[in-house]
N, C-alpha and C positions, 0 to 999 in steps of 0.2 A: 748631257744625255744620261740617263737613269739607265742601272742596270736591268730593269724590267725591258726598254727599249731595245738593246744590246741583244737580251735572250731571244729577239727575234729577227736578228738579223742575218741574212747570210751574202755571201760570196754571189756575184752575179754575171762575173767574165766568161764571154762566150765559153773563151780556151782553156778554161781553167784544167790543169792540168789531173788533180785530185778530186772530184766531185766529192770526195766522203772527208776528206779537208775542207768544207766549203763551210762550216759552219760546226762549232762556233767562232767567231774571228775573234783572233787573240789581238788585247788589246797592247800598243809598242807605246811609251813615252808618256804614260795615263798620269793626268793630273786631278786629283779626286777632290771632290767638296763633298761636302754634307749641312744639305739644304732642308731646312725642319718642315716638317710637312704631316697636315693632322689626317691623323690615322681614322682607315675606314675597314672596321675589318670584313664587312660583306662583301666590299671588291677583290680584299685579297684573297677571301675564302672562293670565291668565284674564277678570280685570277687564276689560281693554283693550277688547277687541272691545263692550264696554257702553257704555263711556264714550263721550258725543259730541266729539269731539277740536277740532272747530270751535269748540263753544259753550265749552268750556273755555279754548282760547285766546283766544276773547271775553272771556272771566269772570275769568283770573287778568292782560290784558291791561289790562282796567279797576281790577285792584287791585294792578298795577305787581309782579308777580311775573311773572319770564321763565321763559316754556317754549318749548321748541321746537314751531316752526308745522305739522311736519306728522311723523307716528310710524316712526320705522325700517323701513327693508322686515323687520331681522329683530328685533325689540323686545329679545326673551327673551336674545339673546346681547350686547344692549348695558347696559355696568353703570353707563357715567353717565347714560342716558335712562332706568333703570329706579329708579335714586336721587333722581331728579328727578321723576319721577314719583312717587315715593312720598312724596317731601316735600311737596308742590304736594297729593294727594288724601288722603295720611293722615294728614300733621300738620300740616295747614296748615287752622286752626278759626276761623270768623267765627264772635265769642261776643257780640256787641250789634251792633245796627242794624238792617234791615229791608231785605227783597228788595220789588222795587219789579215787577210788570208792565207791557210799553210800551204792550201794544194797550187795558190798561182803566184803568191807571195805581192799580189795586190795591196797596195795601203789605200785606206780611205781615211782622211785628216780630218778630224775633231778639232773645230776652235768655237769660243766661247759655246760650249754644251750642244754644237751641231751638228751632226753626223755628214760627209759630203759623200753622198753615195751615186752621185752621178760619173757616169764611165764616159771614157772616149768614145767615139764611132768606130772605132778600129777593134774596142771590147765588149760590144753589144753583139 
C-alpha cells in the first residue's frame, strides 16, 4: 500500500469513540519496501492539493522517513521536493502490518501491500 493510499484513509467504526482520532491511522508493525516507479511530475503536481501534508508528516515522521514539514510556495518548479515527494507517496509501499485507529483503537491488517478495511456488522 503506498503512502499516497494511507493519506486517505480513515477510521470508519460506528463507535468510534474520538472522531478527531479517526484519521490519520497510525501505522503498528509496518514493513516498508521501496518499489521504483517512473516519475510523473503532473500528477504529483496535481496530487498535492489532495494530499494532507500535516498527516503525512505525522505518517512518514512515525516511520522515520524525512520530508520536509511544510510544501514549497511554488511545488511544480522544485525538483528536489518533487523527487521527494514522489519517493515518500509512490514508491514508498507498507506491504505487512496493520493501521492502528487512536480514537477506537481499531486495527486493520496489511498483508502483502493490502489494506483490509472491511469492518464487522457489529461496527458499521
Amino acid at each position: 500500500m503506498r503512502l499516497l493510499t494511507h493519506n486517505m484513509l480513515k477510521c470508519h467504526v460506528k463507535n468510534c469513540t474520538d472522531p478527531d482520532k479517526q484519521y490519520p491511522l497510525r501505522f503498528k508493525d509496518a514493513q516498508i519496501e521501496q518499489i521504483e516507479y517512473e516519475p510523473n511530475e503532473e500528477f504529483l503536481v496535481r496530487m498535492l492539493p489532495r494530499v494532507d501534508w500535516d498527516a503525512l508528516v505525522k505518517t512518514t515522521s512515525d516511520l522515520n522517513i524525512d520530508v520536509p514539514k511544510v510544501v514549497p510556495e511554488d511545488p511544480a518548479s522544485d525538483q528536489a521536493f518533487l523527487q521527494k515527494l514522489h519517493t515518500v507517496i509512490m514508491e514508498t509501499h507498507v506491504t505487512e502490518g496493520s493501521m492502528v485507529c487512536d480514537g477506537c483503537s481499531h486495527e486493520y491488517k496489511i498483508t502483502k501491500g493490502i489494506a483490509n478495511m472491511l469492518l464487522a456488522e457489529h461496527e458499521i
